[in-house]
N, CA, C and O atoms as CSV, one atom per row, in Angstrom:
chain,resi,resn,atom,element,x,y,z
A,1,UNK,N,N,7.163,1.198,16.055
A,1,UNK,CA,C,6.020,0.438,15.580
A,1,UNK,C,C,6.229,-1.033,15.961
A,1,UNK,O,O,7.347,-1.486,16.208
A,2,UNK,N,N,5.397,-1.567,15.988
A,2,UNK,CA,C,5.719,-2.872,16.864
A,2,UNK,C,C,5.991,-3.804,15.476
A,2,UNK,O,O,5.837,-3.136,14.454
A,3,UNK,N,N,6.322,-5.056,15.265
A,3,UNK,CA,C,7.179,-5.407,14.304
A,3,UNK,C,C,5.575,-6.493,13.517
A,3,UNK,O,O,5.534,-7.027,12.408
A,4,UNK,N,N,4.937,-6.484,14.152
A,4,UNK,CA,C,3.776,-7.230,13.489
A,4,UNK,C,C,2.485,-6.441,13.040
A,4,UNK,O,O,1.616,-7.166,12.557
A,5,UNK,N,N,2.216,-5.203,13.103
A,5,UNK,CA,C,1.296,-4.084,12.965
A,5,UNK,C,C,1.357,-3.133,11.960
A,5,UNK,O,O,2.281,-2.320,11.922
A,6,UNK,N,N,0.427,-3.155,11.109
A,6,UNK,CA,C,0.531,-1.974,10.132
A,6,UNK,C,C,-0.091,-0.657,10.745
A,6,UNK,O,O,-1.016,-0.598,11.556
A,7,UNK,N,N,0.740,0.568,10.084
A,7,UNK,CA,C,-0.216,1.843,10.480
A,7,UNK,C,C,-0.566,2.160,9.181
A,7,UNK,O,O,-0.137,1.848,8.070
A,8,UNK,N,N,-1.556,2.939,9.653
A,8,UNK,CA,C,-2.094,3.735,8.785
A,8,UNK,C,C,-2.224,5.529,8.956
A,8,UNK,O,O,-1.310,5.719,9.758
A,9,UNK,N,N,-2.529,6.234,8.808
A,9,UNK,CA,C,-2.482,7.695,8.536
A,9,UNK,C,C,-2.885,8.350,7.116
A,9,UNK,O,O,-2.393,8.268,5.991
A,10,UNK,N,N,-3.995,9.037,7.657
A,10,UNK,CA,C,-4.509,10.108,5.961
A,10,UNK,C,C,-3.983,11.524,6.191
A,10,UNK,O,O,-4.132,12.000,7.316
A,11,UNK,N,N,-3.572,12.021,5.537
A,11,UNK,CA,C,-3.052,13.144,5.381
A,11,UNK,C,C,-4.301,13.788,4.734
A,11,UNK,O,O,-4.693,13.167,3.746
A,12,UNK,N,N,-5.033,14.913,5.066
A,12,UNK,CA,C,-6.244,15.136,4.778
A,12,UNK,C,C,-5.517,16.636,3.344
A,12,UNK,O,O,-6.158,16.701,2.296
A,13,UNK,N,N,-4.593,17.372,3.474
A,13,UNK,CA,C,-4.364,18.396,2.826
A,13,UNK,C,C,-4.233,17.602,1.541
A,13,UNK,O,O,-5.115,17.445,0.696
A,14,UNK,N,N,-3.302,17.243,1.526
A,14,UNK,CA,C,-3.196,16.146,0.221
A,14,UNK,C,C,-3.834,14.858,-0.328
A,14,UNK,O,O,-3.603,14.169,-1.322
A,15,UNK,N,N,-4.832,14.773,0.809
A,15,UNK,CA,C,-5.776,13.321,0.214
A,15,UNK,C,C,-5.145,12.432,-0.139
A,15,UNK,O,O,-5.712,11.858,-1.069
A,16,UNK,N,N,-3.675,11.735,0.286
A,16,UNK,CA,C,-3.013,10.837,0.680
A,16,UNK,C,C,-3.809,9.987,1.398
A,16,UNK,O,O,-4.800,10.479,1.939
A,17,UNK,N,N,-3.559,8.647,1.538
A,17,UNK,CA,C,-3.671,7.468,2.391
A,17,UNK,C,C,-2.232,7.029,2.720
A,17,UNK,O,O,-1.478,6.888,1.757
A,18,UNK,N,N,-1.735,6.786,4.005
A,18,UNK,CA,C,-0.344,6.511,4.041
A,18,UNK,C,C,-0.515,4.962,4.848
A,18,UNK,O,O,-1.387,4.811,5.704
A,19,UNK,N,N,0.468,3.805,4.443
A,19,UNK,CA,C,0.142,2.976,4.898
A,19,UNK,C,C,1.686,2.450,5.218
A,19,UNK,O,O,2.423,2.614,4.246
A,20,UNK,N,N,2.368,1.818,6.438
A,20,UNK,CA,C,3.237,1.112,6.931
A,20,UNK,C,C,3.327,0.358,7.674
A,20,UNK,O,O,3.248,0.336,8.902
A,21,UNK,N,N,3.648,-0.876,6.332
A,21,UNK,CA,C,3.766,-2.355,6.810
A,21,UNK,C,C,5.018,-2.416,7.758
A,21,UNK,O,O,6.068,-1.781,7.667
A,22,UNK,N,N,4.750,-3.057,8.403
A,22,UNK,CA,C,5.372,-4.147,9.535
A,22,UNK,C,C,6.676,-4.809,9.032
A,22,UNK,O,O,6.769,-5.288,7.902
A,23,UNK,N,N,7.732,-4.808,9.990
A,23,UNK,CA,C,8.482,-6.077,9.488
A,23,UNK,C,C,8.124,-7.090,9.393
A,23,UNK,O,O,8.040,-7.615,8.282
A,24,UNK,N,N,7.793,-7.716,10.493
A,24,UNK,CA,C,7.308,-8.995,10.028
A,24,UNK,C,C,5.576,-9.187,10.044
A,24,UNK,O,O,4.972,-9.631,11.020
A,25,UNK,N,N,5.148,-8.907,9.207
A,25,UNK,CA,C,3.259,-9.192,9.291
A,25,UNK,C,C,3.135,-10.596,8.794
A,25,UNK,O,O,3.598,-11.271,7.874
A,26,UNK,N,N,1.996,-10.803,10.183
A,26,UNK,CA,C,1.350,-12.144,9.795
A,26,UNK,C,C,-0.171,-11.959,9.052
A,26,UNK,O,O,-0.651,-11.007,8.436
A,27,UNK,N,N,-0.621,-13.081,9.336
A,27,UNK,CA,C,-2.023,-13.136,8.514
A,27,UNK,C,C,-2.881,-12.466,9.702
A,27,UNK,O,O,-3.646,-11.665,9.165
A,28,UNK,N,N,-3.049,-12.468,10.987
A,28,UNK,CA,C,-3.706,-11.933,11.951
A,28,UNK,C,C,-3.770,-10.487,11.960
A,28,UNK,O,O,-4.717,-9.721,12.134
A,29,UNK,N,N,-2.334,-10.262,11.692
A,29,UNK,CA,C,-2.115,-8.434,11.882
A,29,UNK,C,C,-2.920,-8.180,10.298
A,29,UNK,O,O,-3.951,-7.512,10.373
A,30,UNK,N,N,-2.526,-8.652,8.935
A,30,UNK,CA,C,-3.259,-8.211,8.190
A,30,UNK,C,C,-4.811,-7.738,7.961
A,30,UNK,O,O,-5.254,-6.779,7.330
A,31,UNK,N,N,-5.432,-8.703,8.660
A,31,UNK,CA,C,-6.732,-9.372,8.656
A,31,UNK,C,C,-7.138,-7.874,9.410
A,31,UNK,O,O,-7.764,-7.132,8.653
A,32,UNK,N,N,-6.906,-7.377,10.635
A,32,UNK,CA,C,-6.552,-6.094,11.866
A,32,UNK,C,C,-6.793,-5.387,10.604
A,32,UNK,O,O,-7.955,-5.213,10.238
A,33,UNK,N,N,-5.756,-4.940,9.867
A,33,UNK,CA,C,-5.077,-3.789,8.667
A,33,UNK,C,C,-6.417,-3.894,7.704
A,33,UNK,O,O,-7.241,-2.981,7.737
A,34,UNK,N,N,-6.504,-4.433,7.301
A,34,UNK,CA,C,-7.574,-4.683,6.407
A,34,UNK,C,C,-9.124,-3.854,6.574
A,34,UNK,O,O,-9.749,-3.044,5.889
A,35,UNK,N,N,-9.360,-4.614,8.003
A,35,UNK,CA,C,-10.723,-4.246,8.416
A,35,UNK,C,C,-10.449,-2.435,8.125
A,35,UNK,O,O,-10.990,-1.558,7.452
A,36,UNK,N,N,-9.118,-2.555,9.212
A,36,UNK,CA,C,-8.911,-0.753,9.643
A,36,UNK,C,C,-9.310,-0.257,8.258
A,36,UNK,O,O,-10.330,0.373,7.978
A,37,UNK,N,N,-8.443,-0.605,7.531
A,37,UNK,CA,C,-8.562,0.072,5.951
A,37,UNK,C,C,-9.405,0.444,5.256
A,37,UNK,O,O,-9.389,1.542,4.700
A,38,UNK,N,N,-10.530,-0.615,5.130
A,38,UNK,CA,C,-11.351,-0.642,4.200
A,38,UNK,C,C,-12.378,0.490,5.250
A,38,UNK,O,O,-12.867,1.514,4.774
A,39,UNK,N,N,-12.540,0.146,6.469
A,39,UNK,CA,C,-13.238,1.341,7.370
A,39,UNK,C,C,-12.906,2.932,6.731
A,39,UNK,O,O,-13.738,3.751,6.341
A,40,UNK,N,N,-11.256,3.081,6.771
A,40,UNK,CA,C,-11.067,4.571,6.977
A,40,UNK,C,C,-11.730,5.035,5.058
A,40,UNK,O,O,-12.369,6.033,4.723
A,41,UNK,N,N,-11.238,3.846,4.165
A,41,UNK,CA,C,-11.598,4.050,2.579
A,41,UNK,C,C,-12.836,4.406,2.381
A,41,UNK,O,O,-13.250,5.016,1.396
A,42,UNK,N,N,-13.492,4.023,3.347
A,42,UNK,CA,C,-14.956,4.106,3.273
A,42,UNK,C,C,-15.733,5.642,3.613
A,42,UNK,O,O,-16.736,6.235,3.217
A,43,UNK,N,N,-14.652,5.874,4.563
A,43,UNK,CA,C,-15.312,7.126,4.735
A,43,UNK,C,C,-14.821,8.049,4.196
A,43,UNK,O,O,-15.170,9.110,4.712
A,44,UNK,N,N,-13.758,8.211,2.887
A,44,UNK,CA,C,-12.965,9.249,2.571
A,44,UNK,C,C,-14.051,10.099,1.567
A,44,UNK,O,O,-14.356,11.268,1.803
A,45,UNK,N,N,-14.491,9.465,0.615
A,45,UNK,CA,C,-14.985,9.840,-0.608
A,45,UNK,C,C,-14.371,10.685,-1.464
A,45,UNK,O,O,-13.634,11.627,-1.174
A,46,UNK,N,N,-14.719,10.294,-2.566
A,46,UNK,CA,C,-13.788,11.682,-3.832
A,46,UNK,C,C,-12.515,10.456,-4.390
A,46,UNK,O,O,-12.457,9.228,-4.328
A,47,UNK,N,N,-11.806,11.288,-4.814
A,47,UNK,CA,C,-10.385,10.855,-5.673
A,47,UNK,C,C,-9.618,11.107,-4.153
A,47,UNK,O,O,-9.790,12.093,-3.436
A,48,UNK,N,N,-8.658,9.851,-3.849
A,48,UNK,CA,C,-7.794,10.319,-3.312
A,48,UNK,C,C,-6.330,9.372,-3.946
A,48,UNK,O,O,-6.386,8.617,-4.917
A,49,UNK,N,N,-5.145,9.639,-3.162
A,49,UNK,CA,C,-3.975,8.579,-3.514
A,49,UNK,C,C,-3.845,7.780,-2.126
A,49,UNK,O,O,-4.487,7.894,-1.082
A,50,UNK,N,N,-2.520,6.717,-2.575
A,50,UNK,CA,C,-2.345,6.087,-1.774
A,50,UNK,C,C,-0.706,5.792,-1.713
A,50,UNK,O,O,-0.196,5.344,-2.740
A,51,UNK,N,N,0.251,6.058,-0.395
A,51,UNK,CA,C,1.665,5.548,-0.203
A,51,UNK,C,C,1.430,4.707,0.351
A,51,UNK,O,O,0.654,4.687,1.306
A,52,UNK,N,N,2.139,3.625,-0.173
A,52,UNK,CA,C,2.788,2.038,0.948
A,52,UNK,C,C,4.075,1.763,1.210
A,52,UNK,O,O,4.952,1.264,0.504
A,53,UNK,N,N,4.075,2.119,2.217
A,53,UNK,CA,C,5.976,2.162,2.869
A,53,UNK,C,C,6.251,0.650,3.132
A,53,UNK,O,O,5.996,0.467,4.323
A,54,UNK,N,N,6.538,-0.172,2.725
A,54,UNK,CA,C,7.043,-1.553,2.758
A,54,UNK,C,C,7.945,-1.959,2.995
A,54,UNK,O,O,8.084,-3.178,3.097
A,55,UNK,N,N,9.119,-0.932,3.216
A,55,UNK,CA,C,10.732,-0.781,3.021
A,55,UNK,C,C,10.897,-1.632,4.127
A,55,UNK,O,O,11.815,-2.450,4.062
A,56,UNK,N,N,10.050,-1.592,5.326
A,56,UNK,CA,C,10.850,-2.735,6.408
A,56,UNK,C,C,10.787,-4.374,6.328
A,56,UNK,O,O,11.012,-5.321,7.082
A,57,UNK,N,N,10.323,-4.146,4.890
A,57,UNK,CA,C,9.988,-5.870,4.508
A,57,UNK,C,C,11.151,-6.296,3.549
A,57,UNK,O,O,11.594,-5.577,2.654
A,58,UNK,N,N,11.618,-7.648,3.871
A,58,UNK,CA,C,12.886,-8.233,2.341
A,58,UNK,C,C,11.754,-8.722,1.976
A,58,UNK,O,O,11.466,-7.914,1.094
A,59,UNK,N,N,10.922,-9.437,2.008
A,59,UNK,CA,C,10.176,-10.223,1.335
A,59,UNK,C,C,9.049,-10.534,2.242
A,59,UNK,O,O,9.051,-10.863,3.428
A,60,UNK,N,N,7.548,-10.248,0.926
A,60,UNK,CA,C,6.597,-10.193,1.915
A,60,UNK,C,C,6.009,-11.553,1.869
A,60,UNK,O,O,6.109,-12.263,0.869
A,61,UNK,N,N,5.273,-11.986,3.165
A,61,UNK,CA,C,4.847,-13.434,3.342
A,61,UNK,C,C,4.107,-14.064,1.858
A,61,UNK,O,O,3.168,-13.402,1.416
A,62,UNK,N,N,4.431,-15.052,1.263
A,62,UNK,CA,C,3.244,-15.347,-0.014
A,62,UNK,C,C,1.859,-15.380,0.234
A,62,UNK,O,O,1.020,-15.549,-0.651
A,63,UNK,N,N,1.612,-15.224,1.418
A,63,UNK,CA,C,-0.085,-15.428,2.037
A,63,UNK,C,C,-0.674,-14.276,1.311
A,63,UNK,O,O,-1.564,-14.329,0.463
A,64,UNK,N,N,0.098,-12.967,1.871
A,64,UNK,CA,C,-0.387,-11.818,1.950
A,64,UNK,C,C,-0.487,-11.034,0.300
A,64,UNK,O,O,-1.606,-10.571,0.080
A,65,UNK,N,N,0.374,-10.877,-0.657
A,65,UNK,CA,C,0.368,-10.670,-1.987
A,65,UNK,C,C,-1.081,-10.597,-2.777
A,65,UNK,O,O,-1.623,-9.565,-3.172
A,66,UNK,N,N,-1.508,-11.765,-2.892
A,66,UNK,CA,C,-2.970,-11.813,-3.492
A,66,UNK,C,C,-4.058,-11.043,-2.732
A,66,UNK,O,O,-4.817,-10.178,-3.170
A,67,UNK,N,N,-3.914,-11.834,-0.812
A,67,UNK,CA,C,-5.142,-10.429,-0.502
A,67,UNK,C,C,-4.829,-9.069,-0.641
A,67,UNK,O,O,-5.738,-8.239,-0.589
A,68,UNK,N,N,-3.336,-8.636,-0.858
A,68,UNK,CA,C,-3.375,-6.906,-0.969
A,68,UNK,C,C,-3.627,-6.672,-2.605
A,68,UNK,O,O,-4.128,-5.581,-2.875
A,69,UNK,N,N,-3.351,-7.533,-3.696
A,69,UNK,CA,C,-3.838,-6.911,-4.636
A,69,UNK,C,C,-5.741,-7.417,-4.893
A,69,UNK,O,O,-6.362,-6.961,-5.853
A,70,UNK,N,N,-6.207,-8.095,-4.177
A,70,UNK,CA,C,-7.688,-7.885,-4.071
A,70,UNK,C,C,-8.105,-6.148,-3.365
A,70,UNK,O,O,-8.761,-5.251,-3.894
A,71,UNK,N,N,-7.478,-6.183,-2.124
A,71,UNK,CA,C,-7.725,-5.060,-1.442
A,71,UNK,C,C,-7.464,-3.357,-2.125
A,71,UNK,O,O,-8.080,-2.365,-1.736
A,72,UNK,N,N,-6.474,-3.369,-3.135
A,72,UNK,CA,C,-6.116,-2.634,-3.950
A,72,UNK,C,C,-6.852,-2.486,-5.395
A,72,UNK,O,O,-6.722,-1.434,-6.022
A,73,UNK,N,N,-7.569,-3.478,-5.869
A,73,UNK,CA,C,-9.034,-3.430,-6.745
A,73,UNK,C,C,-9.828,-2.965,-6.062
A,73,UNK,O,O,-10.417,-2.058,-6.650
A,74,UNK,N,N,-10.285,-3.178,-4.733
A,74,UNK,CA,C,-11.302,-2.674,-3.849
A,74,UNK,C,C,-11.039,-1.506,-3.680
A,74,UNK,O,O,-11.952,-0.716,-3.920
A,75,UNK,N,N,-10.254,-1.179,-3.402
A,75,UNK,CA,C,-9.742,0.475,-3.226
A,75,UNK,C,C,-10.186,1.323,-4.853
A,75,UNK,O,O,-10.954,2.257,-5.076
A,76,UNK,N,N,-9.516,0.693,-5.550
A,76,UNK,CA,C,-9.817,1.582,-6.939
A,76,UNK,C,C,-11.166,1.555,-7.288
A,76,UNK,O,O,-11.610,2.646,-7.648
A,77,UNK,N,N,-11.905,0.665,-7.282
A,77,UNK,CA,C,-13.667,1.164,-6.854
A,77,UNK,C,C,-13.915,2.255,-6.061
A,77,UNK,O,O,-15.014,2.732,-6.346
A,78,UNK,N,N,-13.490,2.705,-5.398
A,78,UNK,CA,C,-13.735,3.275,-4.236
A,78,UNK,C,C,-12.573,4.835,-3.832
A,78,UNK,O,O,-12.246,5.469,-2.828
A,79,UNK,N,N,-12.246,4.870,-5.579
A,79,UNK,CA,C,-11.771,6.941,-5.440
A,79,UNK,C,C,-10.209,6.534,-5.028
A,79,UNK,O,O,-9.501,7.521,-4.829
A,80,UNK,N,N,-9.708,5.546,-4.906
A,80,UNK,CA,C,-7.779,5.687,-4.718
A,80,UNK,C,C,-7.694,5.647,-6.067
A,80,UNK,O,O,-8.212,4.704,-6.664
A,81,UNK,N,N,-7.043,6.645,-6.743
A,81,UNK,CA,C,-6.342,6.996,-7.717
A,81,UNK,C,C,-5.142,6.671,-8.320
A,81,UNK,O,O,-5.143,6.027,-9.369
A,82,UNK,N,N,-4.160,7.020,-7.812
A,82,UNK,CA,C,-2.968,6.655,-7.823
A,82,UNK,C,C,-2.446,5.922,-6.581
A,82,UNK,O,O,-2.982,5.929,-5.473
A,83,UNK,N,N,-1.290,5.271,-6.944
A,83,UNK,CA,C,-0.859,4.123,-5.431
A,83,UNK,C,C,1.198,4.405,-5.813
A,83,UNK,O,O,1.833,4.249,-6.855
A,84,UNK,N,N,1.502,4.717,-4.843
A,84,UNK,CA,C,3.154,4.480,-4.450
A,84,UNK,C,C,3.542,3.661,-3.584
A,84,UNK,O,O,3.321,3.854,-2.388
A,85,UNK,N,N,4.273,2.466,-4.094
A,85,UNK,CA,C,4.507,1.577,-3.013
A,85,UNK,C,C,6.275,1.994,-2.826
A,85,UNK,O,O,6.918,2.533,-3.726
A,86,UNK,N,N,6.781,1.658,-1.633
A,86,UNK,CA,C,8.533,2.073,-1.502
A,86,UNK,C,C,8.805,0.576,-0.845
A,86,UNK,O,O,8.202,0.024,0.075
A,87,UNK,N,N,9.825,0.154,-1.567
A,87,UNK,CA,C,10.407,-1.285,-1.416
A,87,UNK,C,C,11.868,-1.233,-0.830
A,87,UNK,O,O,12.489,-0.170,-0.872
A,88,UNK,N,N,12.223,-1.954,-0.483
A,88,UNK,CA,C,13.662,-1.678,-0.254
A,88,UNK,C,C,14.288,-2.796,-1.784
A,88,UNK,O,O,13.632,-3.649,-2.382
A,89,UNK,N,N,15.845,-2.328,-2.057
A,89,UNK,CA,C,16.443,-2.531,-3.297
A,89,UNK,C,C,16.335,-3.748,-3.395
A,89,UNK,O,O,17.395,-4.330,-3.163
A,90,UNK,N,N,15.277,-4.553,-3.707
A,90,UNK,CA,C,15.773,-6.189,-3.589
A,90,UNK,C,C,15.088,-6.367,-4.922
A,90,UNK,O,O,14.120,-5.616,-5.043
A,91,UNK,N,N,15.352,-7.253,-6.091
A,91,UNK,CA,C,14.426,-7.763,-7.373
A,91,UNK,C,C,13.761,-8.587,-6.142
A,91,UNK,O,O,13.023,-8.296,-7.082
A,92,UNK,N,N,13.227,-9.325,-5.007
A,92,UNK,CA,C,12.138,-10.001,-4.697
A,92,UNK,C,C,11.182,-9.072,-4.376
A,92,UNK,O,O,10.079,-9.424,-4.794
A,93,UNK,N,N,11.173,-7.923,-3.743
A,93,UNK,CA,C,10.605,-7.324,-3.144
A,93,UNK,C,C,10.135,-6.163,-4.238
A,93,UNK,O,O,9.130,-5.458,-4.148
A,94,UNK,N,N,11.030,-6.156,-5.187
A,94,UNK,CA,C,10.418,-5.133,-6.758
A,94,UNK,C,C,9.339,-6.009,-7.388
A,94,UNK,O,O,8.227,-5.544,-7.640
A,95,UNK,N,N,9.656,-7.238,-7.635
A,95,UNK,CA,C,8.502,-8.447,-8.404
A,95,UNK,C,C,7.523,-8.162,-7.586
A,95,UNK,O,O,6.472,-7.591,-7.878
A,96,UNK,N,N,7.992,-8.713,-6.148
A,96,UNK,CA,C,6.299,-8.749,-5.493
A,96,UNK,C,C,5.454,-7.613,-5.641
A,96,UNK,O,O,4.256,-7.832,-5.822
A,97,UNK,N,N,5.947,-6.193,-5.587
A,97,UNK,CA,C,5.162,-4.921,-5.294
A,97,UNK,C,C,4.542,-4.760,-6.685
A,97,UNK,O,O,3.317,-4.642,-6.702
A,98,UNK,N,N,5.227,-4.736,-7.913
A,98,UNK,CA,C,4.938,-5.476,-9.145
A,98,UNK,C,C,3.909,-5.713,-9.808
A,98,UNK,O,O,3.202,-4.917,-10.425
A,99,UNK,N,N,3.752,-7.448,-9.623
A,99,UNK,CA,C,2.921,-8.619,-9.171
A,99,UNK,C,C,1.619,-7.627,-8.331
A,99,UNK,O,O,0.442,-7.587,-8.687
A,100,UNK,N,N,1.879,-7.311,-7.830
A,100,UNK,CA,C,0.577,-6.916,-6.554
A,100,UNK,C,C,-0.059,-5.833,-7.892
A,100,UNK,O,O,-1.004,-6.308,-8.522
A,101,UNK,N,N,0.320,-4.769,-8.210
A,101,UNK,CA,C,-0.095,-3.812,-8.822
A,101,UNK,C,C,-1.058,-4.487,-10.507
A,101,UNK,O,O,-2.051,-4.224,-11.185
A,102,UNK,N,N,-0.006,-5.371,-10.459
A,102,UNK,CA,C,-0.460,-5.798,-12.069
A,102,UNK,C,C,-1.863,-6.962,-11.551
A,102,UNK,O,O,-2.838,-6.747,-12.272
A,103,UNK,N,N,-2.038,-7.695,-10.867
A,103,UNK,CA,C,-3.221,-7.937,-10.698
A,103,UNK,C,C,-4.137,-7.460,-9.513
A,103,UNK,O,O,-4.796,-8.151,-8.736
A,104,UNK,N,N,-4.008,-6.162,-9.578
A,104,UNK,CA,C,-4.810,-5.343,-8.949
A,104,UNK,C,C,-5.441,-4.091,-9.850
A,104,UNK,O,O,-6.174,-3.189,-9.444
A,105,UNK,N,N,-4.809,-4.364,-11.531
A,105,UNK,CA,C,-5.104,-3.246,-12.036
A,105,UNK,C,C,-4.825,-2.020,-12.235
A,105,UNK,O,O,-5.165,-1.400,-13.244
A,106,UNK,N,N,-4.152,-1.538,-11.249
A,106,UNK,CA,C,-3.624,-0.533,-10.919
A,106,UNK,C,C,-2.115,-0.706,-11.352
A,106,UNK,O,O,-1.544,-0.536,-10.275
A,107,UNK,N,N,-1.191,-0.930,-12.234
A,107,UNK,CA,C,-0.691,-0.533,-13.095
A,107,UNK,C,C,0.019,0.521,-13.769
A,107,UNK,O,O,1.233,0.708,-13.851
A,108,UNK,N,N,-0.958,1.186,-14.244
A,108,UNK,CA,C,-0.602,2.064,-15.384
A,108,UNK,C,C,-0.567,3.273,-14.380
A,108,UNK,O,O,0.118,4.251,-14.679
A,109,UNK,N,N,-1.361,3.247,-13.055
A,109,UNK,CA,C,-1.257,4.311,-12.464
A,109,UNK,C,C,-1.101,4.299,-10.958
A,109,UNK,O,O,-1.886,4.403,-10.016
A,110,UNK,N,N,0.800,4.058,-11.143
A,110,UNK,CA,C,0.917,3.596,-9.748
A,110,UNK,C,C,3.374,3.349,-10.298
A,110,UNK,O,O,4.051,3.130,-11.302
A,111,UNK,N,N,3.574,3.574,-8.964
A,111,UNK,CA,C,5.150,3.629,-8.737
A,111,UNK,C,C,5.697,2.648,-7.753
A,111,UNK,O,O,5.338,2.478,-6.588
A,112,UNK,N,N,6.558,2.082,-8.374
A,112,UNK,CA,C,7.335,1.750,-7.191
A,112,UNK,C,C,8.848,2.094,-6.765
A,112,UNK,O,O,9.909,1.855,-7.342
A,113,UNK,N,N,8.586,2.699,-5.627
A,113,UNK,CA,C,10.163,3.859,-5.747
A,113,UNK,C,C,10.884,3.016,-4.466
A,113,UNK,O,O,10.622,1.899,-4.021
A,114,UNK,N,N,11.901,4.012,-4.059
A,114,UNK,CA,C,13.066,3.215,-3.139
A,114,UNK,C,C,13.221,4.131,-1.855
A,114,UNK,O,O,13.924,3.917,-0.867
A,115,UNK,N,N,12.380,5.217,-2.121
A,115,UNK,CA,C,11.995,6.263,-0.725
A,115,UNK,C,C,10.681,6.914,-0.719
A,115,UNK,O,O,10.000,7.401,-1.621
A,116,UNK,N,N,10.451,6.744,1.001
A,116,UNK,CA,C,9.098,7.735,0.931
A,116,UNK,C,C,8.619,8.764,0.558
A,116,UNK,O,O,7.417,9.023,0.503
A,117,UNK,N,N,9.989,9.820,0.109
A,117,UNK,CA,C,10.055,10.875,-0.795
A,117,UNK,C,C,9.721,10.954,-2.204
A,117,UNK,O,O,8.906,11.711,-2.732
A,118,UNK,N,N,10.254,10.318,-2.596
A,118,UNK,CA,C,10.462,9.822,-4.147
A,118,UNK,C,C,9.009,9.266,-4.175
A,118,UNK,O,O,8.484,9.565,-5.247
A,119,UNK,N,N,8.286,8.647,-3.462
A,119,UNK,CA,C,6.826,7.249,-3.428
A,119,UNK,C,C,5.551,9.219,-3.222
A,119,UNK,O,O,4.429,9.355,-3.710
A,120,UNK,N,N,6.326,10.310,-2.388
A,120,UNK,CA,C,5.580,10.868,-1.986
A,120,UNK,C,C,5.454,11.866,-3.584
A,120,UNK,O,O,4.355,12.135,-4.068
A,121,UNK,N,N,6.814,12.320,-4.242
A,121,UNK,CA,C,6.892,13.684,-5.312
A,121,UNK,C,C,6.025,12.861,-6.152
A,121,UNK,O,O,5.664,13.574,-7.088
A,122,UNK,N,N,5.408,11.423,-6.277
A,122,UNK,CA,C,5.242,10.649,-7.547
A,122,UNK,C,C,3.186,10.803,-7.351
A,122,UNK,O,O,2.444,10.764,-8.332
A,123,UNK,N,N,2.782,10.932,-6.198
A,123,UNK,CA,C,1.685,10.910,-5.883
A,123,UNK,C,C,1.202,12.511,-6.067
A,123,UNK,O,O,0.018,12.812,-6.220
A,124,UNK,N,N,2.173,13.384,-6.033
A,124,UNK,CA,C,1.794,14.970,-5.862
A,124,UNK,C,C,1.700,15.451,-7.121
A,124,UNK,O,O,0.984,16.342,-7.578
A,125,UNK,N,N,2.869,14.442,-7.850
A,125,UNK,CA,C,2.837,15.066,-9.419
A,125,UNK,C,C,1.831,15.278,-10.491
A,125,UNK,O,O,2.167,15.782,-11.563
């Protein structure tokens, strides 16, 4: 994956949204991610979930934090249900994912684990 690009991927059996950030994302590649996103959200309809593999990040830019927990209210309008984010072991990178969830609302129904496994049994459960 190139080190500034998020992917994305829906897993249609499980109505997953799978999303993996970039090592290093700027505000350009987000802005890219975003559009993509809110496109593919748009066309899902129904209840679905959502994984965010983040693990290749120590710490994500301060730019980016606030627009993903806007984008993550937008989503919960819009049938994402549950959200798993996977961090790598850092308290900066646990606060931020955190932080993102708690003013995004999403909260009470949502994980933050330390593998894509663990981010994946938490969305199936």
């Amino acid at each position: 994956m190139p080190q500034h690009e998020f992917e994305i991927q829906f897993h249609e059996s499980e109505r997953i949204l799978e999303v993996r950030y970039p090592s290093r994302p700027t505000l350009e590649s987000y802005h890219r991610y975003e559009q993509a996103v809110r496109q593919t959200i748009a066309s899902l309809g129904g209840q679905w979930n959502c994984l965010v593999d983040q693990s290749s990040l120590k710490v994500m830019p301060p730019e980016l934090p606030p627009r993903i927990a806007e984008l993550n209210a937008w989503a919960k309008e819009r049938g994402m249900n549950r959200t798993a984010r996977v961090v790598q072991a850092s308290a900066i990178a646990e606060l931020q994912a955190n932080r993102i969830l708690k003013n995004s609302g999403a909260q009470g129904t949502s994980a933050v684990t330390a593998s894509r496994d663990e981010a994946w049994r938490a969305l199936l459960a």
